[in-house]
C-alpha positions in Angstrom: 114.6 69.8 124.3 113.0 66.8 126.3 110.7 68.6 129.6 108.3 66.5 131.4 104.7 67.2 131.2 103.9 69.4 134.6 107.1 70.9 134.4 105.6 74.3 133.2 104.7 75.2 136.9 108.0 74.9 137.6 109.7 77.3 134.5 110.7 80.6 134.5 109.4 82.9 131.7 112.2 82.7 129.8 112.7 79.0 129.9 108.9 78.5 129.2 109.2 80.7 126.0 112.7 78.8 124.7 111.1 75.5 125.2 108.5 77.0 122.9 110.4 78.8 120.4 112.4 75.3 120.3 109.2 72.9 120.1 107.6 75.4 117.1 111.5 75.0 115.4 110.8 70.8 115.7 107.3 71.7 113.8 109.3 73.2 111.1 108.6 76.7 111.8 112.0 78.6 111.3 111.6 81.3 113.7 109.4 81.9 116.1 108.7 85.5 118.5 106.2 85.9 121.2 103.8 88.9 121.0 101.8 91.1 123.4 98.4 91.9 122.6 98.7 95.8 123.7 96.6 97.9 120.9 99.1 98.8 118.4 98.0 103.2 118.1 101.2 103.6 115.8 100.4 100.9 113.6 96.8 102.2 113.4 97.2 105.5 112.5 99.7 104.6 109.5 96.7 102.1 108.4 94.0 104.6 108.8 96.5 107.2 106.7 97.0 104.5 104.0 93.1 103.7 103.9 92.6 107.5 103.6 95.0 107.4 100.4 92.3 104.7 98.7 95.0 101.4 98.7 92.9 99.1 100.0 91.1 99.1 96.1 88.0 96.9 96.2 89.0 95.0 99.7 86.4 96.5 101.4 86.9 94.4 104.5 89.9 95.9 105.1 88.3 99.0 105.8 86.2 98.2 108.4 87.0 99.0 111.7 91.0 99.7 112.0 90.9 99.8 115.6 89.9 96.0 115.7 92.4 94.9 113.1 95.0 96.9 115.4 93.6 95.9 118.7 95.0 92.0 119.0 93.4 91.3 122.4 90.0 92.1 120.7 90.1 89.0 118.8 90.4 86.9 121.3 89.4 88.4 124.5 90.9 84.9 126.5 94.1 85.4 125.5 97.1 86.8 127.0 100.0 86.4 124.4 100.9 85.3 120.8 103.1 83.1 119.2 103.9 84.3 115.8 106.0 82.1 113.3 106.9 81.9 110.4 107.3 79.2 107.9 109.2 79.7 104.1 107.1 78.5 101.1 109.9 79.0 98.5 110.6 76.5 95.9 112.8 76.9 92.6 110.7 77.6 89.7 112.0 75.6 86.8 111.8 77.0 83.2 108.8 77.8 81.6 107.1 74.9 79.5 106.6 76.0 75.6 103.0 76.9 75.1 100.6 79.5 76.5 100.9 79.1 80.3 101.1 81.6 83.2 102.8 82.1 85.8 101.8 81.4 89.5 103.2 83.1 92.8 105.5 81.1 94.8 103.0 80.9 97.8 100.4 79.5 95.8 101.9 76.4 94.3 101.0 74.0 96.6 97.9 73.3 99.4 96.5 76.0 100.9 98.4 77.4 103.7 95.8 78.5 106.0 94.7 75.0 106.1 97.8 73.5 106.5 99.6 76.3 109.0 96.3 76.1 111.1 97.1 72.3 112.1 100.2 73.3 112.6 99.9 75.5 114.9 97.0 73.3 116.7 99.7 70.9 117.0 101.9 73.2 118.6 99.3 73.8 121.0 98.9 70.1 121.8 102.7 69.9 122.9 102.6 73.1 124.6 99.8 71.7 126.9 101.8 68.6 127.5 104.6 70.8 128.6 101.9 72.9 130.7 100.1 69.7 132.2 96.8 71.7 131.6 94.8 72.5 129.1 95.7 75.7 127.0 93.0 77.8 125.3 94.1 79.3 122.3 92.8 80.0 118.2 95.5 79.7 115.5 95.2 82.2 112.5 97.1 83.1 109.2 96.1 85.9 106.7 92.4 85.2 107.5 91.5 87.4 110.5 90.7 91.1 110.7 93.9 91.8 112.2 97.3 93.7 110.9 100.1 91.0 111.6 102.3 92.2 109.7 102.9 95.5 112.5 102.6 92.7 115.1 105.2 90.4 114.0 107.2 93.7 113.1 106.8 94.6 116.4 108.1 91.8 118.3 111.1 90.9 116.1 109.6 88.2 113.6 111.7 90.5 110.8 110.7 94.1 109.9 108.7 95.3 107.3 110.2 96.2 103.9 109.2 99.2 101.9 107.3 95.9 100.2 105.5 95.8 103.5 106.5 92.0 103.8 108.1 91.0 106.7 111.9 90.4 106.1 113.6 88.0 108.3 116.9 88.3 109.7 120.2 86.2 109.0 119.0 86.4 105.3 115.6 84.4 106.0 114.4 86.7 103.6 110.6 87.6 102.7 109.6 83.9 101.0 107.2 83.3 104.5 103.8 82.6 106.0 103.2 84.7 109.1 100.8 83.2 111.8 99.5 83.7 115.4 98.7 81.2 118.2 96.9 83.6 120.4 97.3 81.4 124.1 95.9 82.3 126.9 99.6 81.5 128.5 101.0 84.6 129.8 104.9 85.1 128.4 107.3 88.0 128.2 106.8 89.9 124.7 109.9 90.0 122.7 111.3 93.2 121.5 111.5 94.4 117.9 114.5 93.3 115.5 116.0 96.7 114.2 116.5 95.5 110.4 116.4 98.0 107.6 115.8 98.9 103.7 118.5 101.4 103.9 118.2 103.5 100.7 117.4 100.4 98.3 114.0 101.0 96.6 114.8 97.7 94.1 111.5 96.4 95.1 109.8 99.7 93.4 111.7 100.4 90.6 111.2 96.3 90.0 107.2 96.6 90.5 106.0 96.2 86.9 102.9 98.6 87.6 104.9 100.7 90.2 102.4 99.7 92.9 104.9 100.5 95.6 105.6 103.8 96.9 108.7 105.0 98.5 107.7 105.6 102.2 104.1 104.5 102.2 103.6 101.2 100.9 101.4 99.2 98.2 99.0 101.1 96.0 96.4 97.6 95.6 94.6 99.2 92.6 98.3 98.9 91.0 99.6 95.6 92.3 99.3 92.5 90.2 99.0 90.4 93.3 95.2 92.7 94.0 94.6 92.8 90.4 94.2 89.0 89.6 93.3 87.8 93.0 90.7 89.9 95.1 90.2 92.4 92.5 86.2 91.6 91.5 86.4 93.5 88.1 88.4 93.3 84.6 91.6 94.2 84.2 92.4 98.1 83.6 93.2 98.0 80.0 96.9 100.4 81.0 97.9 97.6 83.3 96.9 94.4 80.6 100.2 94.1 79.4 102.3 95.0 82.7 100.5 91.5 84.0 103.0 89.5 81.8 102.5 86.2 82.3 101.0 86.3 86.0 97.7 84.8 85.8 97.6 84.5 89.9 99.7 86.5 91.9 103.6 88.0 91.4 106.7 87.3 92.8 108.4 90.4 91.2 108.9 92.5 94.2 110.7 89.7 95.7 112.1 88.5 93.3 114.5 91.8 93.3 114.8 92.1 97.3 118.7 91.4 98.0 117.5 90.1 101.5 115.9 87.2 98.8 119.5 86.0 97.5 120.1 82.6 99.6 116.1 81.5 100.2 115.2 78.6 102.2 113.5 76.1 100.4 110.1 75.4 102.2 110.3 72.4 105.0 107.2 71.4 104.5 105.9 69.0 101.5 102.6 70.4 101.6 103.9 73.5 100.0 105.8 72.1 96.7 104.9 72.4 93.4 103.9 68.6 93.0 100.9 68.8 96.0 99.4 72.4 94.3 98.7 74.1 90.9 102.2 74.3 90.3 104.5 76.8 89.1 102.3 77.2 85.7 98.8 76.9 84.4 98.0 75.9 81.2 95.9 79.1 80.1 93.4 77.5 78.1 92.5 74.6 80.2 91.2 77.2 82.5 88.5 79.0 79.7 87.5 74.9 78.9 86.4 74.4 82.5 82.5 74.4 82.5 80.9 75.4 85.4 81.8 76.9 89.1 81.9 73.1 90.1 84.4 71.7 87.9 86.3 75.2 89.0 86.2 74.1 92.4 87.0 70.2 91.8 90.6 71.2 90.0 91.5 73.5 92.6 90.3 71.9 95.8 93.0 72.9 98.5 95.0 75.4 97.2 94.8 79.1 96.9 94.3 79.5 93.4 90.6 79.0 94.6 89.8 82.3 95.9 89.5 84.6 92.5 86.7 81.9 91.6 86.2 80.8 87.5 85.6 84.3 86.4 88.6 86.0 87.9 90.8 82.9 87.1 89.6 83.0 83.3 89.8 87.0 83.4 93.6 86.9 84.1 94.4 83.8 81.9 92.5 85.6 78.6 95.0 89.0 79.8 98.3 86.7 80.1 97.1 85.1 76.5 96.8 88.3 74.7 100.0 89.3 76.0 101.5 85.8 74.8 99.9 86.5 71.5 101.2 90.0 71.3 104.9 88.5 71.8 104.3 85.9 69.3 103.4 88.9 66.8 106.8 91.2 67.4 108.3 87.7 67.8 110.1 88.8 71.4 110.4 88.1 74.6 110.0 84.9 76.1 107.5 83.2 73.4 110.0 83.8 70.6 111.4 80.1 68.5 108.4 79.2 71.7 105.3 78.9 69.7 104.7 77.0 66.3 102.7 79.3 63.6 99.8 75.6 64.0 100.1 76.6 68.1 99.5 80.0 67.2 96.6 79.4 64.6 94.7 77.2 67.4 94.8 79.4 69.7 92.9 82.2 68.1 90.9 79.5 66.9 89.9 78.5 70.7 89.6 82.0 71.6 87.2 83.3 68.6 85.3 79.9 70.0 85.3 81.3 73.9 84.3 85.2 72.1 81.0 83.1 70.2 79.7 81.4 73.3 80.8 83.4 76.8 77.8 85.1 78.3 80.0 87.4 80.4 80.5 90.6 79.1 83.9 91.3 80.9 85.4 88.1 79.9 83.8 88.5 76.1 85.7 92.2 76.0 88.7 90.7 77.6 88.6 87.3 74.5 88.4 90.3 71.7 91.2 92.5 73.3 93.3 89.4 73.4 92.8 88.5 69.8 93.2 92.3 68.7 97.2 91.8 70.1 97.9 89.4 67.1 98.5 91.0 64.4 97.1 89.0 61.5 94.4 90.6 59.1 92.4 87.5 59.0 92.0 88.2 62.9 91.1 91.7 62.5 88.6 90.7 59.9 87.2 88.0 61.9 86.7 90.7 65.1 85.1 92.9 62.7 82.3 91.0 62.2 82.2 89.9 65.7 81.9 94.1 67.0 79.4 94.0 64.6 77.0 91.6 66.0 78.1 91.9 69.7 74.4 93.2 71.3 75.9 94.8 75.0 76.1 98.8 73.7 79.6 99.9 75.9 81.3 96.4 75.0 80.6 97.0 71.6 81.7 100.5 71.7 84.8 99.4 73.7 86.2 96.6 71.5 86.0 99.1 68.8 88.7 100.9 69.9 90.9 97.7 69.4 90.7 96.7 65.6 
């Protein structure tokens, strides 16, 4: 749709908001809702019940101040309505190489979306003002504001949220999306909700391999393998080691199940395939060879995989390598015929290297419970001595447990 720059002054509401539902749809953004900033009280309170319950885990700034997160006008006092889109970042993942490598979310594989949705969106601003004749004051955010979009795109019709808690877009758009906000300080006529539901399916919880979600609440983070390798600051809980899998950043699994997932759009935009990012896989043990914080930060520049930092990054491959190893020993799953007994033997050989010289305790408890899945007794000898001479007390007392 062609309009003349000025002809804002002369549009209805309606026309103003289709001209910018269909502009954002020219960007690539497949659908598009406009949002009032009215304090959201219901979405609060079921917030404030499922802070109460202890779900945020270790995200402490998610538990300050609910009323902000829930108060949209509040984070940008100029504005008077928001455009929230959505964008899909799926992309097929292709078959696992032979080796040890992890697995890495779908939204993860290529740049980093807030960078990318951000000029985007500040794009979408620049033709909107053409369309205004006037300059339009507005902030563009995705996933890095204290505010609860998913309620607000839920409640203006972007999709509605799953027992997942991910939005779920209608016509089968599915739950493979970015949500973000143009907060404008154009005034336009809030949509209504879209009335989608779950029905009885609970395929996303019976399908969460550490039955993070619960039936009627939501996502228990101290459970969910998305928290655990991400934002989680600590080791892995040794009852949830083996439920990672092969995740070393993120999981798909919940989605992967959700019959609104069965026909996914393949992302429009380049900057989210496999071939700009990280990829579909990391090779675990390129990650515990990288040397400093620095070389950390030059491998992953622009992309998400940035945010757990070395240590978390190098926590979740050594968990996703003990459970390749523990596969290799009962000779299932996905690493049987996978793995050559030499592949196998260097690996514990790079990993009793990592155990000699790591300096971190968490990591150095995490190398010896990863070598105590493979079930060789020149391994168990080997770890023997090592619990012998390790010189941190409660390590040492841990690892014993394992050999």
């Amino acid at each position: 749709m062609l309009i003349e720059p000025g002809y804002y002054r002369a549009m209805t509401s309606k026309q103003l908001k289709e001209a910018i539902k269909e502009t954002a749809y020219d960007l690539g953004f497949q659908r598009t809702v406009i949002a009032s900033l009215a304090p959201m009280e219901p979405e609060r309170q079921e917030y404030e019940r499922w802070l109460a319950l202890g779900y945020a885990a270790g995200m402490e700034y998610l538990k300050r101040n609910p009323h902000f997160r829930t108060s949209p006008q509040l984070l940008y006092p100029e504005g008077r309505s928001a455009i929230v889109v959505s964008v899909s970042y799926y992309s097929e993942v292709p078959e696992p190489p032979p080796g040890f490598f992890g697995k890495v979310a779908r939204y993860a594989v290529g740049l980093d979306y807030h960078a990318v949705i951000r000029a985007k969106l500040r794009e979408l601003n620049a033709r909107i003002e053409k369309v205004a004749g006037r300059k339009v004051l507005a902030k563009a955010y995705t996933d890095d504001v204290a505010l609860f979009e998913q309620r607000l795109a839920a409640r203006h019709g972007l999709g509605f949220a799953g027992r997942h808690t991910l939005i779920i877009g209608p016509q089968l758009i599915g739950t493979y999306n970015f949500v973000a906000e143009l907060i404008t300080d154009v005034e336009l006529d809030a949509d209504e909700p879209y009335q989608g539901t779950c029905g009885k399916c609970f395929r996303c919880g019976e399908g969460c391999p550490t039955d993070a979600i619960e039936f009627g609440i939501g996502v228990n983070s101290n459970q969910c393998i998305s928290y655990l390798t991400i934002e989680n600051k600590e080791g892995i809980p040794l009852p949830l080691r083996k439920q990672l899998d092969r995740w070393v950043f993120g999981c798909d699994a919940c989605q992967d199940v959700c019959p609104y997932n069965q026909k996914p759009n393949v992302s429009p935009w380049e900057e989210f395939s496999p071939e700009k990012g990280a990829g579909h896989y990391l090779d675990l043990f390129s990650i515990l060879e990288l040397e400093s914080e620095t070389a950390f930060r030059a491998r992953f520049a622009h992309t998400p995989l940035r945010r757990p930092k070395l240590r978390g990054l190098a926590r979740n491959a050594l968990t996703v390598i003990g459970n390749i190893l523990a596969d290799a020993s009962s000779n299932s799953g996905e690493t049987k015929n996978k793995i050559s007994e030499a592949g196998l033997s260097v690996a514990v050989t790079k990993l009793f290297g990592f155990l000699q010289s790591e300096p971190e305790d968490m990591l150095r408890e995490l190398a010896f419970w990863a070598l105590a899945q493979y079930d060789s007794a020149e391994t168990r000898r080997k770890l023997r001595l090592f619990a012998e001479n390790e010189k941190n007390a409660a390590v040492r007392q841990t690892i014993c447990h394992y050999i």
